[in-house]
N, C-alpha and C positions, 0 to 999 in steps of 0.2 A: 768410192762411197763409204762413209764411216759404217762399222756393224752394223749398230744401232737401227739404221736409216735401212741399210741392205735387210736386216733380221727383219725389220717391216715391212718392208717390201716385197719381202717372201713366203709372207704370211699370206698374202695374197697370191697364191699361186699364179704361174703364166701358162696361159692354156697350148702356149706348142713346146713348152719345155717338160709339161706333166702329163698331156692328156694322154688316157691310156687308151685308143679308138677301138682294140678289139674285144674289151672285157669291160664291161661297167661295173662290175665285184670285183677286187682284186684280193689277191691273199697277201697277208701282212705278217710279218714277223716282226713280233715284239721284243728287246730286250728288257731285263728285268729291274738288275741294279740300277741306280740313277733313272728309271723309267717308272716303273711301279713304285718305286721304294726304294729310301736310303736310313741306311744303317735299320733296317726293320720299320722305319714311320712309314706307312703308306704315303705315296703322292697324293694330295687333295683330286679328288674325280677320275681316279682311275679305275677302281671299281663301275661306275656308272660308265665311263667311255670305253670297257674292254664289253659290257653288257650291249652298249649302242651300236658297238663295230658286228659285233654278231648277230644284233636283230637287222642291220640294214646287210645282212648277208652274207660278211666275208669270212674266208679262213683263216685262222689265226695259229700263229705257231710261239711258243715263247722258247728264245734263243738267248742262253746266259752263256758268260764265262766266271760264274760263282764255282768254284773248285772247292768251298766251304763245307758245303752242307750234302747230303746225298739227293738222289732228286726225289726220292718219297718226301725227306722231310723239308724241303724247298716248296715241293709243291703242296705240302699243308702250309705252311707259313704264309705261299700265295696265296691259298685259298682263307686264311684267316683276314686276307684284306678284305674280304667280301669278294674276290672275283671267282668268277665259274672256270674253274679247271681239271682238265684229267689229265693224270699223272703223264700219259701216254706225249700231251699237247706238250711239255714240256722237254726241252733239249739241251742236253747239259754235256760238259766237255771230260767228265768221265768215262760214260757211256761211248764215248768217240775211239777213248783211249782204251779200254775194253776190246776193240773191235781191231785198231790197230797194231796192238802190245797184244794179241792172243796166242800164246803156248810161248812167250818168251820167259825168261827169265827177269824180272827187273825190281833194280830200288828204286821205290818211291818215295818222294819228299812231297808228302803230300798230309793232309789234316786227316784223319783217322777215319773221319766220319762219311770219309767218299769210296773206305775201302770195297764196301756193301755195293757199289755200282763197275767197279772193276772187273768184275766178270771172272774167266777162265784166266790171269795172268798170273802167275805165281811169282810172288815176292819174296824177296832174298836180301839177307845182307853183305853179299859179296859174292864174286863169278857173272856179275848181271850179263844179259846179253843188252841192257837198254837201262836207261835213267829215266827215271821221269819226275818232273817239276812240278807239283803245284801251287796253288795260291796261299797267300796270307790269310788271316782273320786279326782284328783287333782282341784276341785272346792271348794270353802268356802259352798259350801252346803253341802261335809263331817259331817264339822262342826258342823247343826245343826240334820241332822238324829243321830250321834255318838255321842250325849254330854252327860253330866254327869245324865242329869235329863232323857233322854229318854234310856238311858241304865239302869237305874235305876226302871221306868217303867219297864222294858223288865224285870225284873231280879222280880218285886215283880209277876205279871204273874205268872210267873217258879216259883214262890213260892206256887203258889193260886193254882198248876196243869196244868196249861198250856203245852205244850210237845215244844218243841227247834226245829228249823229247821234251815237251810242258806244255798245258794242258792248256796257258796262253804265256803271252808276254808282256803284262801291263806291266805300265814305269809304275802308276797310282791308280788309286780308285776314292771316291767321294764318299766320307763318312760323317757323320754326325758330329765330331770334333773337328772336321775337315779334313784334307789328303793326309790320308797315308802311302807308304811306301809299300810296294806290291812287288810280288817277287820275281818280276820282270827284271830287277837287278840281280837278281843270284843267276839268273839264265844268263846273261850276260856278261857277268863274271866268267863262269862254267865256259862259256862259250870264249874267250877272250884269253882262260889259262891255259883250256886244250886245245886250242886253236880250231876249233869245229863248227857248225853254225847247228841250231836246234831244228829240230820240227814241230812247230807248231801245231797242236790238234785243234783249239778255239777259233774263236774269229780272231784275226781277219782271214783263219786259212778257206784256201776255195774250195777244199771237201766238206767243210763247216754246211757252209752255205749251201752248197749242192744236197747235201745230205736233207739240211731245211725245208729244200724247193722239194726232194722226192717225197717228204713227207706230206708236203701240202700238195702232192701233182700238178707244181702250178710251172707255168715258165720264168724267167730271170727277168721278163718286161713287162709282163704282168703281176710284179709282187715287191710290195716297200719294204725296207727294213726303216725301225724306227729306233732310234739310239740317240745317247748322249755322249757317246766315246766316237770325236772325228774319226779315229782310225781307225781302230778294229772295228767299230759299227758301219760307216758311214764310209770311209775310203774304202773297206775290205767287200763292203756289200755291192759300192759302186763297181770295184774291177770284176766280179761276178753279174754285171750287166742289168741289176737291179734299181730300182727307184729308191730314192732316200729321206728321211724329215729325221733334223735333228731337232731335241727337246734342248729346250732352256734351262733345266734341274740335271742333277747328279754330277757328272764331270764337265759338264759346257763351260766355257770360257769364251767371252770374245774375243779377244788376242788370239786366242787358239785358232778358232775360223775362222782370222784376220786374216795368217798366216797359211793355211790349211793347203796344199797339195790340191785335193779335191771339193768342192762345196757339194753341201745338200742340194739335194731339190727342193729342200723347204725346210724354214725352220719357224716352229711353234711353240707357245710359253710354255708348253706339257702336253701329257698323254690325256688334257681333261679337252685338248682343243682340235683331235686328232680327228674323231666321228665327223666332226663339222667339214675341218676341211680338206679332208682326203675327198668327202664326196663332191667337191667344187670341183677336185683335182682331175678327179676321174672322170 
């Protein structure tokens, strides 16, 4: 069946492939980018459909792999959409790395402005017992965390012992000018010179998501994740045993889900058509 025809037919949920029989609230987890918002525009009705999902009862969690910004100032930025948030609701993959990276030694390549959420790690520029990766921004500060000489750094490290971490592995991400490249290629470089494989703190890892579900006290069959990134949202939430709807904005492609390993349980135009029909689903 071409997307197109399958995307609408999905939109209609199928009642033994969604229905949830032991909980008629489910907890949901929201991702941000391409969900709420690209390149900082709010999506049209996400404000109103993050307010709908909380009066008809559920619990919400918002799950980024925005390595950008720190999560105080993420979650003013969210909250500058019009939506209701606290700081706490949101779950950002600094904070992961904080918890994993604690009393190590380590260089980060990361945007300056996540230093504020790293917790207890003490950063070095050389002896690391750990690397860690962060993400791009469409700013000239890219530029200088990813350049030739501090990937190079990163890579003698990984030579010396060090162990590879990043905070995700995305190839791209949906911008306002369109895809850029995201620093899932430096991981992968890194990963390919020292011959090592990384660990991933973001989605799609399944401490991500687990860490999500203990937040919300909810179980992995009773709770959607809702995204625009097949993989890390939608395949990584799937092998953690969770329900899925992908959005038609941010990174969605059809080709993509043509192609995709795993399909949604649903897929809808946006996060403005979510309220409606999550409750059919349920």
């Amino acid at each position: 069946m071409p997307v197109a025809r399958r995307a609408a037919a999905q939109d209609r949920p199928s009642q033994d492939r969604t229905r949830l029989d032991s909980q008629p609230v489910a907890g949901i987890l929201l991702d941000v980018d391409g969900v709420l918002h690209v390149s900082g525009a709010p999506i049209a009705g996400a404000a109103e459909a993050v307010q709908q999902l909380r009066e008809n009862g559920h619990r919400l969690r918002f799950v980024t792999n925005n390595t950008t910004h720190s999560r105080r100032r993420l979650a003013e930025q969210i909250r500058g959409f019009g939506i209701e948030l606290a700081d706490e609701e949101l779950q950002t993959t600094p904070t992961a790395a904080a918890h994993a990276l604690k009393d190590k030694r380590v260089l980060a390549l990361t945007m300056p402005d996540i230093v504020e959420d790293l917790g207890e790690i003490e950063l070095v520029g050389e002896g690391a017992d750990a690397v860690l990766i962060g993400g791009a921004d469409e700013t000239f500060e890219t530029n200088q965390v990813f350049s030739y000489m501090t990937l190079a750094r990163a890579f003698a490290e990984l030579q010396a012992g060090a162990e590879l971490y990043c905070l995700h592995k995305n190839r791209w991400w949906q911008t306002a000018r369109g895809p850029l490249l995201d620093s899932g290629a430096f991981v992968a470089g890194l990963e390919y010179a020292a011959e090592l494989e990384a660990t991933v703190l973001g989605k799609p890892s399944p401490a991500y998501f687990q860490a999500a579900l203990d937040a919300l006290d909810s179980d992995a069959e009773l709770t959607w994740m809702v995204g625009d990134d097949i993989e890390a949202d939608i395949a990584g939430a799937h092998a953690c045993g969770l329900k899925t709807v992908l959005v038609r904005t941010g990174k969605f492609r059809p080709d993509t889900v043509e192609v995709a390993r795993v399909q949604p349980d649903g897929i809808i135009t946006s996060i403005a058509a979510l309220p409606g029909w999550i409750e059919t689903a349920t």
